[in-house]
C-alpha positions as CSV (number, residue, x, y, z in Angstrom):
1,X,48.6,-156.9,27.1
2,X,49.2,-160.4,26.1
3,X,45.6,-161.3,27.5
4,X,43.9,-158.5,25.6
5,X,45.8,-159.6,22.5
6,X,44.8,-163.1,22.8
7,X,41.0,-162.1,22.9
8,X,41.3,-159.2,20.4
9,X,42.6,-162.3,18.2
10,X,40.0,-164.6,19.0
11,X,37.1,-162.5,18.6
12,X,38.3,-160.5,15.6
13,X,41.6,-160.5,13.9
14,X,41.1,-164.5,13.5
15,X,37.7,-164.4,11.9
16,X,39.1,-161.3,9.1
17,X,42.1,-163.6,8.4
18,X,40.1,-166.5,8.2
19,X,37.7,-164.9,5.6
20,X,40.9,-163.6,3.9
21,X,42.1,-166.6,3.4
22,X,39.0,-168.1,2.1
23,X,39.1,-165.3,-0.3
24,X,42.7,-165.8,-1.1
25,X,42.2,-169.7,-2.1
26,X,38.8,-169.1,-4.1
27,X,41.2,-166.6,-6.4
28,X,42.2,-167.3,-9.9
29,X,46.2,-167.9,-9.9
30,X,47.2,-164.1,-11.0
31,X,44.7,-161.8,-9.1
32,X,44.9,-158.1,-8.4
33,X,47.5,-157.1,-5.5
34,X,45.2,-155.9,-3.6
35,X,42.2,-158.5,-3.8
36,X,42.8,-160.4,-0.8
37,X,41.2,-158.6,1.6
38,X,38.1,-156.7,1.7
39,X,37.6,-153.1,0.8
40,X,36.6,-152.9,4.5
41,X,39.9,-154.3,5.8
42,X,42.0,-151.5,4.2
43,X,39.6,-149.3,6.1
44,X,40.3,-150.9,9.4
45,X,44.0,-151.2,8.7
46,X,44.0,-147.5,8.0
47,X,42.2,-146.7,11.7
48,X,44.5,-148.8,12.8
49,X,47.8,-146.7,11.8
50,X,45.9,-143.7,12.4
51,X,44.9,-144.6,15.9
52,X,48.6,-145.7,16.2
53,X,49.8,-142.3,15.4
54,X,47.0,-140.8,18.1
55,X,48.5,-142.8,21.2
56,X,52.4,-142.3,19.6
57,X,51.5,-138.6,19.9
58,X,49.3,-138.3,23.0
59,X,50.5,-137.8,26.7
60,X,49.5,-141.7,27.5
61,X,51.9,-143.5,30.0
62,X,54.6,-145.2,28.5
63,X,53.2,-148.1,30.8
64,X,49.5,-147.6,29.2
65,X,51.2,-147.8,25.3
66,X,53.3,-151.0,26.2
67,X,50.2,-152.7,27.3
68,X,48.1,-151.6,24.2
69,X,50.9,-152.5,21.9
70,X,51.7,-156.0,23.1
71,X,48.1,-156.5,23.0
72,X,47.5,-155.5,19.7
73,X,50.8,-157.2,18.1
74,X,50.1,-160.5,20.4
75,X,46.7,-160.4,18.0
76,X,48.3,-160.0,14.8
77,X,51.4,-162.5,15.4
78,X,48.6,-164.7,15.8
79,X,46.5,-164.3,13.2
80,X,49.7,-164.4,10.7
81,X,50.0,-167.5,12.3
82,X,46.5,-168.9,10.1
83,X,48.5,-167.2,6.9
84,X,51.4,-169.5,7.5
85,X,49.5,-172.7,8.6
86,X,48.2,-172.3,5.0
87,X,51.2,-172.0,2.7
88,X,51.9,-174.8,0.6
């Protein structure tokens, strides 16, 4: 899991955050709420808690799940990691 996460982060999660925060630092001082990500991120955030409610649901091994979930938070405790590096 931790493996997967890693290279789930460094393929993908860190590139969105990285654009995020680019986007985030290029905005006026009071922006919209919801402006710091792409109108495609909410999108994948939303497959994300629906897929997450898929394998919650299904008849996967407990062992399988653990192993998907580690991975996937291992990738985004990282990638909050870039948010944090950037905070004044």
């Amino acid at each position: 899991g931790f493996g997967s996460g890693v290279l789930i982060y460094r393929f993908g999660f860190s590139r969105i955050a990285r654009k995020n925060i680019d986007r985030i630092s290029g905005q006026p001082e009071r922006a919209c709420l919801f402006s710091f990500q792409e109108w495609r991120s909410y999108l994948l955030i939303a497959l994300m808690v629906l897929l997450g409610q898929v394998l919650k649901h299904s008849h996967i091994s407990t062992l399988v799940l653990a192993t998907v979930y580690s991975g996937i938070g291992t990738a985004l405790t990282l990638s909050s990691s870039l948010y944090y590096q950037r905070l004044p």
